[in-house]
Every structure is written in C-alpha cells, then in structure tokens.
N, C-alpha and C positions, 0 to 999 in steps of 0.2 A: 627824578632823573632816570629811574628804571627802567617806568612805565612808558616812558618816551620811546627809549633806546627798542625796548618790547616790540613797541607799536611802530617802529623804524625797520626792523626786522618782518614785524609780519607781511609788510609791504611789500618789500624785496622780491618775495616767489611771485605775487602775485604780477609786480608790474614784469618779473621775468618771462614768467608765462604768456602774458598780453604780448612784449616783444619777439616772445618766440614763433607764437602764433602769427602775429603779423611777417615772421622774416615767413614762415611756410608758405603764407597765401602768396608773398612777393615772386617769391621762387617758380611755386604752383603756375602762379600764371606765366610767366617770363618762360620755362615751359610744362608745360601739363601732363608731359609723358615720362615724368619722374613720379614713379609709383610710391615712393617713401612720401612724398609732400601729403599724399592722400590719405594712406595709411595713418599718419602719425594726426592729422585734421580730423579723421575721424574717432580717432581715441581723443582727443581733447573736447571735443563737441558731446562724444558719449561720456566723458567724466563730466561736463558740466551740464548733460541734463536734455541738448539739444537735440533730440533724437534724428527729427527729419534733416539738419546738416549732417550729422552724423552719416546716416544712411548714403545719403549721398554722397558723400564722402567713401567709403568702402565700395561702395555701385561703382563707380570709376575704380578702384582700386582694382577689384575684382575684375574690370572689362583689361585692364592693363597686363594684370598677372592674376590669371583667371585659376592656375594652381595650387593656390595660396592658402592652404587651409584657415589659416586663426583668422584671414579677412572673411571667408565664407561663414566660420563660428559669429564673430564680432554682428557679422549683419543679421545672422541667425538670434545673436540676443537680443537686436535691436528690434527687428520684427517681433520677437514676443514681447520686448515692452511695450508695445506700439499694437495690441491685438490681433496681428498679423500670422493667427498659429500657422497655416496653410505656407507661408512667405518662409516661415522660423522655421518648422522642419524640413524642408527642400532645401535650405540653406545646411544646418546641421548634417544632412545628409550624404551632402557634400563634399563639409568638409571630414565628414566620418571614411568616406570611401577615398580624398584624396590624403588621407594619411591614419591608416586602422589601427595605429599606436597613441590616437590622441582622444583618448578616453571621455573628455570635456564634452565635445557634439553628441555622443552616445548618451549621455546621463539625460544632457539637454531634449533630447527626443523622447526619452523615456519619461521623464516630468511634464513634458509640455502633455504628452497624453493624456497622464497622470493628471495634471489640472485640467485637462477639457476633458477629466468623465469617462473618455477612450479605454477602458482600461483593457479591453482584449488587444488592441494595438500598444495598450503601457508594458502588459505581462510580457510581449514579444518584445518590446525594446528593452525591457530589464534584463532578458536572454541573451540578448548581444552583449549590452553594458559590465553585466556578471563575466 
C-alpha cells in the first residue's frame, strides 16, 4: 500500500508540470507578446534537455525584452551546450554589460575560453570575473 501511495505521488509533479506547460503554450499563443510564457517555455525545455525549443524560446523572449540579462545568460548556456562558442560568448557578453553585478556571464566567458584552448582571451576574462 506504500509503494502505491509512493508511486501516486511521484506522478503528481510530473502530470503537474505537462499541465503547466500546456497552460503556457495555450496562453503563449492566444498571445505571443507576453514575455513570461516564453521565458518560463524556455526553462522547462532547458531542464528537460530540449535545447533547440529551448533556444527558441529565449530568441523570442530576448526579441520582446531584449534587456533581460538572465534571458541573454540562459541562451548563452544554451549555445555552449549546443557547440555554439562564438553564439555563447556574444550572448554572455551581454548579458555581463546589461547588468556588471551579475557575476554568472563573466565566469561563463572565462571557462568557455578556458575549454576552447583560448587561454590569452581566458587570462583577460578571469581579470574581469576576479
């Protein structure tokens, strides 16, 4: 009777999540120019793995509310999942200059060098990041 109850429970998030998700896309399109529907599509796309909805998702967010730092970061990581270095630091870049208290896109610039071998452009993003 536990394991039932267990396995009743594990369900719940998930089929929550699927309704939630479908209320966003309902919304999203009924209309398109609510930047939250996109934003929020895109973090769920990115926790599960989706990267090119993901992207896409944020793409529109960012055209909406193009001052958005954590949307310019979020696409910034998406792109280096996605081998995209050239896409991922322009984006981090971004969002480093539209808010120079948010430490996250600096580091992200500095590693992404750092993993592509770049290291005379890693040593100058660690100088910022530091």
């Amino acid at each position: 009777m536990v394991a039932a109850r267990s396995s009743t429970h594990a369900a719940r998030p998930v089929r929550k999540v699927e309704e939630g998700v479908a209320e966003l896309e309902r919304v999203q399109k009924a209309d398109p120019s609510i930047p939250h529907t996109w934003f929020n599509l895109g973090v769920t796309h990115k926790k599960n793995g989706d990267y090119p909805r993901a992207i896409a998702q944020f793409r529109r967010m960012a055209e909406l509310v193009p001052n958005e730092p954590i949307t310019h970061f979020n696409l910034g990581v998406l792109y280096r999942y996605t081998g995209k270095t050239d896409d991922a630091l322009k984006e981090f870049e971004i969002a480093a200059k539209l808010d120079p208290n948010f430490a996250a896109p600096l580091f992200q610039i500095f590693d992404t060098y750092r993993e592509a071998e770049r290291m005379q452009e890693a040593g100058a993003a660690l100088k910022r990041f530091q």
